[in-house]
N, C-alpha and C positions, 0 to 999 in steps of 0.2 A: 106384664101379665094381662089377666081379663079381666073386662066388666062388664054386667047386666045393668048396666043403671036407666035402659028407657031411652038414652039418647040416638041412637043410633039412627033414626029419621033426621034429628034435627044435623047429626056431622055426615051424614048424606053414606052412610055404611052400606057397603052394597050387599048383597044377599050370600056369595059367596066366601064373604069373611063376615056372615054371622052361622055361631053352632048353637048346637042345643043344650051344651053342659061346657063346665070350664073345662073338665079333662079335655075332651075333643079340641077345644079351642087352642087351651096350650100344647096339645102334645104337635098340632099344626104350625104354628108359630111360636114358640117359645122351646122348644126341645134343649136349649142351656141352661133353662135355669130353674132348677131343681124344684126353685119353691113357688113357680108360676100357680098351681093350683091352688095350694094353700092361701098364697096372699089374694090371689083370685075371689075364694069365696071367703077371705078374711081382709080387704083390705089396708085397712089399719094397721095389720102386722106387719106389712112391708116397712111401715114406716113414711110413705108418700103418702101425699097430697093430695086425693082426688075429688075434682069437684060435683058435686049434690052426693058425695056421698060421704065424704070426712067433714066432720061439725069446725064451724070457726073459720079464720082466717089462716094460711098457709104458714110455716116459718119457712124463711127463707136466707141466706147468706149476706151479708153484706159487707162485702170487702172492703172498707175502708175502717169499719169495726173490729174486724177478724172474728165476728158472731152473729148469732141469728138473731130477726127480729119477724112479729108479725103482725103489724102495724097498720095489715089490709095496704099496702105499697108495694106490690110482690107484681101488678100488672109487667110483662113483659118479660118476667126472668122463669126460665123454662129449670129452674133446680128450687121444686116444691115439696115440702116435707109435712108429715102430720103432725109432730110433735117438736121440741127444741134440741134432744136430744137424737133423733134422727138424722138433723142437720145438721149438727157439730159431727157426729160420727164419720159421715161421710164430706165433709167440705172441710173441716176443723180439727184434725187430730193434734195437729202440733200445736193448740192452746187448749193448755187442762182447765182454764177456765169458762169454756165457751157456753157450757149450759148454766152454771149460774150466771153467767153474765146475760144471756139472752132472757133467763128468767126473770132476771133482775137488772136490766140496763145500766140504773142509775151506779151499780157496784160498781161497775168497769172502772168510773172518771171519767167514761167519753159523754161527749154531748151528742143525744140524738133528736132530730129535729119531730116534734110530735108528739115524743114522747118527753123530753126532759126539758121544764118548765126554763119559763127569761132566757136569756140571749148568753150565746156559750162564750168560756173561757180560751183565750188565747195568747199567744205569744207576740205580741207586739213588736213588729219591722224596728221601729226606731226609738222607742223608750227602752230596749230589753226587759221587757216586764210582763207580768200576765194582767193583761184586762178583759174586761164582756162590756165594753162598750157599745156593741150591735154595729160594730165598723167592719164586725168578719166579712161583709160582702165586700165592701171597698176594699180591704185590701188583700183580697182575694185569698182565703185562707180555706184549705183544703180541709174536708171535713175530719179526715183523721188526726186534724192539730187541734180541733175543739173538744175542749173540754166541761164538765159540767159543774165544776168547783174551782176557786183557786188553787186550793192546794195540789190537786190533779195536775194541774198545769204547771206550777213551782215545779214539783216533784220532775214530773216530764223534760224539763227545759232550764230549770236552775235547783240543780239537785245541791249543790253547795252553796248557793248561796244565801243572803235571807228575804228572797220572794216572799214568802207564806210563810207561817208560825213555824217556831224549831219544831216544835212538838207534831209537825206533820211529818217529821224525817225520822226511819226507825235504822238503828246502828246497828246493822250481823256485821258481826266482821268475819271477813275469810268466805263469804258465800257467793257464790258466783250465780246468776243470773240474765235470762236472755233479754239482748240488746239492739239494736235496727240492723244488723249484720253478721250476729257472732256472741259469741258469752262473754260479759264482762266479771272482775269484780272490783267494786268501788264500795268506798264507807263514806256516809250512810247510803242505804237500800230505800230509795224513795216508798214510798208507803202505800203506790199502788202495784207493787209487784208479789204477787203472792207464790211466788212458786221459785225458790231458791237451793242452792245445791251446794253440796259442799267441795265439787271437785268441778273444774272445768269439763273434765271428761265424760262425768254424767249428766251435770248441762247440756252437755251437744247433744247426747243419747238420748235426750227427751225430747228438745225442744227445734234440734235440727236432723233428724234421725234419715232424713234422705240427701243429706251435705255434710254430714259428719267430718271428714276429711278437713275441709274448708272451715268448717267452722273451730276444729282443732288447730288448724294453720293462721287462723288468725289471731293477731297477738293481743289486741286487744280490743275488743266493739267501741265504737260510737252507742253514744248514747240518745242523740236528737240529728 
């Protein structure tokens, strides 16, 4: 869509792609999309990120999360949003978690750096155990393995066994839920998964709904 915000000397806009109204503007370049105008002289409604004119820092995606964050860390990533829930919509459907999580980082379990206080939780190479020793660099532990709690990380990585207190493992039985590949169901339901189902088949239908197939044909997920 269009914008008046003033800059157009400083991105060096040449005189024949500036108009005098938004209509003119879009119906020039934008003739797809329906609501070029509107977001035009509204913005915000589109839901993007524009700068000197949307207040705050960006939200933006961050794939090893699977949610948004805005953290003012957004330099270089060209998919900016004005709100959290504009960026799950569009980056994020297939986790129903992803606006309170980005609202609320620390709910995930995951460790994010900046925002979730001491040195994150992880699964340790050769003790099998979950520590936050501040060894996650040495041993080179990918940010989606850190976590912000022990029991986050129990839960994660030793869902049976006694990692972390019983009382962080909650018992559905019969509920299926999505796994690094596919829907499992295992008893107990580690305690950071919020979104469980009672059939395999509607698991897939939510949470792999563009592999469906695949995700029916697999017999039974991985869990870590």
């Amino acid at each position: 869509f269009c914008v008046n915000d003033g800059k157009h000397v400083e991105k060096f806009i040449s005189n024949d792609l500036m108009f005098g109204s938004a209509e003119t503007c879009c119906k020039d370049f934008f003739t797809f999309n329906d609501d070029c105008e509107s977001y035009s002289l509204n913005p915000g409604s589109s839901g993007k990120w524009v700068e000197g004119v949307t207040q705050g820092d960006p939200w933006y995606p961050v794939q090893s999360l699977e949610f948004c964050l805005n953290d003012g860390k957004h330099m270089g990533n060209d998919r900016m949003y004005g709100t959290a829930k504009a960026c799950c919509n569009d980056v994020y459907t297939f986790n129903d978690d992803c606006e309170s999580y980005s609202l609320n980082p620390g709910s995930s379990g995951k460790w994010v750096e900046g925002v979730t206080p001491g040195n994150p939780w992880y699964k340790h190479p050769t003790i099998n155990r979950c520590v936050n020793d501040g060894d996650h660099g040495n041993q080179f532990v990918q940010t989606s393995q850190m976590y912000s709690n022990k029991d986050s990380c129990c839960d994660a990585h030793y869902p049976y066994d006694n990692c972390g207190s019983e009382s962080s493992m909650k018992v559905k039985e019969g509920k299926w839920y999505k796994a690094k590949d596919g829907c499992t169901m295992k008893s107990p339901v580690p305690n950071w998964i919020r979104n469980v189902y009672g059939t395999k088949e509607k698991c897939c239908e939510r949470k792999f709904k563009y592999s469906y197939d695949s995700c029916l044909a697999t017999p039974q997920a991985t869990t870590n």
